[in-house]
N, C-alpha and C positions, 0 to 999 in steps of 0.2 A: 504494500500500500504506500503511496505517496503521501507526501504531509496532505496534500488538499482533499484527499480524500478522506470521507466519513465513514465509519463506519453502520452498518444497520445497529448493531448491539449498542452501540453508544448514543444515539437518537432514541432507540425505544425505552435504554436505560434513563434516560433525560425527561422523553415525556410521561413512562411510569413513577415519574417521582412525585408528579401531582395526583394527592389523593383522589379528587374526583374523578380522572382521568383513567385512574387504577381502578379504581369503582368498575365504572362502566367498561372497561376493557375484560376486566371480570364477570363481569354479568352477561358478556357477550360469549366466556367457552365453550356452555354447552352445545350453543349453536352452529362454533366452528369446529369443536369435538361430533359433531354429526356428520358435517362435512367432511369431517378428515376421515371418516369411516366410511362413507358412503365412496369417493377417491379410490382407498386401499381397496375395498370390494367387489369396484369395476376394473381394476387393475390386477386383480390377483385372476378376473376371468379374462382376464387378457386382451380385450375388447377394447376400442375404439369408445370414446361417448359416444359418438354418431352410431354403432355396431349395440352398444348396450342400449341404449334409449329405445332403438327401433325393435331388440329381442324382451322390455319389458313394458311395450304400449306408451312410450312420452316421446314430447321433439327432445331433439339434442340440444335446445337451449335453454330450456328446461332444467335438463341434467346437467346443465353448463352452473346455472343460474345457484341450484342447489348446492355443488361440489364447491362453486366459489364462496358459499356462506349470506347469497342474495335472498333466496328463498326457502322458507323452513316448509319442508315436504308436508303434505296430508299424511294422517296414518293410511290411507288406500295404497298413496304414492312410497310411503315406508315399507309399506308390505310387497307391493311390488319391487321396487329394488331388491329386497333382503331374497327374496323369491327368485329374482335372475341372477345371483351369486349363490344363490343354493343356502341361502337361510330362510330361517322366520326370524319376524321383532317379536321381540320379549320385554315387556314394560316395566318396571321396578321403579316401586317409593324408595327413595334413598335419603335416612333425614338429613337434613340441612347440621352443619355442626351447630352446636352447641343450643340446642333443641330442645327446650326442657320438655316438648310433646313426647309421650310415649311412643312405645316402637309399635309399627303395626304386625301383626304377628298373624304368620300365616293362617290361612280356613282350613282349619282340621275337623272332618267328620269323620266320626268312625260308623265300621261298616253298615251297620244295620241302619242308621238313621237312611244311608244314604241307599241303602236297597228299598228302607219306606218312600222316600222321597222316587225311586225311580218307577214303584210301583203306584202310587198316584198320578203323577205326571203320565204315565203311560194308561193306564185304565186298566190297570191290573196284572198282573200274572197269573198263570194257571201254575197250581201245584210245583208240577214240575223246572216251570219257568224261573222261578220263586225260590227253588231250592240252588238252580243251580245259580243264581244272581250271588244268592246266601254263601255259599260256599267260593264262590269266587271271590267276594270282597272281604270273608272268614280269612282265605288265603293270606290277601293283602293286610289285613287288619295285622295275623299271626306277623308276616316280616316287619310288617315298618308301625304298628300298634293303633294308626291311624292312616287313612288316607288322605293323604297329601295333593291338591289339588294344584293345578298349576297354569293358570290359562295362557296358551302360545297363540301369539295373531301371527 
């Protein structure tokens, strides 16, 4: 580097030294931590934005607009990306630090309630149906004591 040249790191260290500055440049991560993931995603499948957009239904400026941090995706448009790299979104409360909110803690139902709940919702089981529902989520209950539900978009 020449004298007259500036560095990037000594400019961002300069304008992060204004609190408010740092504030909002913070409040803006998660939205480029999306970006940066949505990037690696279309990158690891090897694809073109123009190649990727067109294999999960959007234009390419679109996928342009989102990877640069312009546009914060729909959950449809989440679900479609995660879906052409060969994932699903997974959505997680994660509390904020220093939170004095309780934690939320997973929906645990154990087996029987939720074989009641399936035979309601369904309009019953016959005997058989019923037994083996029973003994299915008996199974589940024996390994993990409760079933552990887990919703994937």
């Amino acid at each position: 580097m020449t004298s007259n040249t500036i560095s990037w790191d000594s400019i961002r260290t300069k304008i992060l030294a204004d609190p408010a500055v740092k504030a909002e440049y913070d409040a803006l991560e998660p939205e480029f931590s999306l970006a940066r993931q949505v990037i690696t995603l279309r990158r690891a499948s090897g694809l073109s934005q123009r190649d990727f957009a067109e294999k999960i239904g959007i234009k390419q400026p679109q996928l342009a607009r989102i990877e640069s941090g312009q546009q914060i995706p729909k959950l449809e448009t989440l679900t479609k990306l995660a879906a052409g790299g060969g994932y699903t979104v997974e959505i997680h409360f994660v509390p904020i630090k220093d939170n004095s909110i309780p934690l939320i803690e997973p929906v645990r139902i154990p087996a029987e309630l939720l074989v009641e709940a399936f035979t309601h919702l369904l309009g019953g089981f016959d005997t058989n149906e019923r037994t083996w529902f029973t003994n299915f989520f008996v199974t589940l209950f024996f390994f993990w004591g409760t079933l552990h539900i887990k919703c994937r978009i």
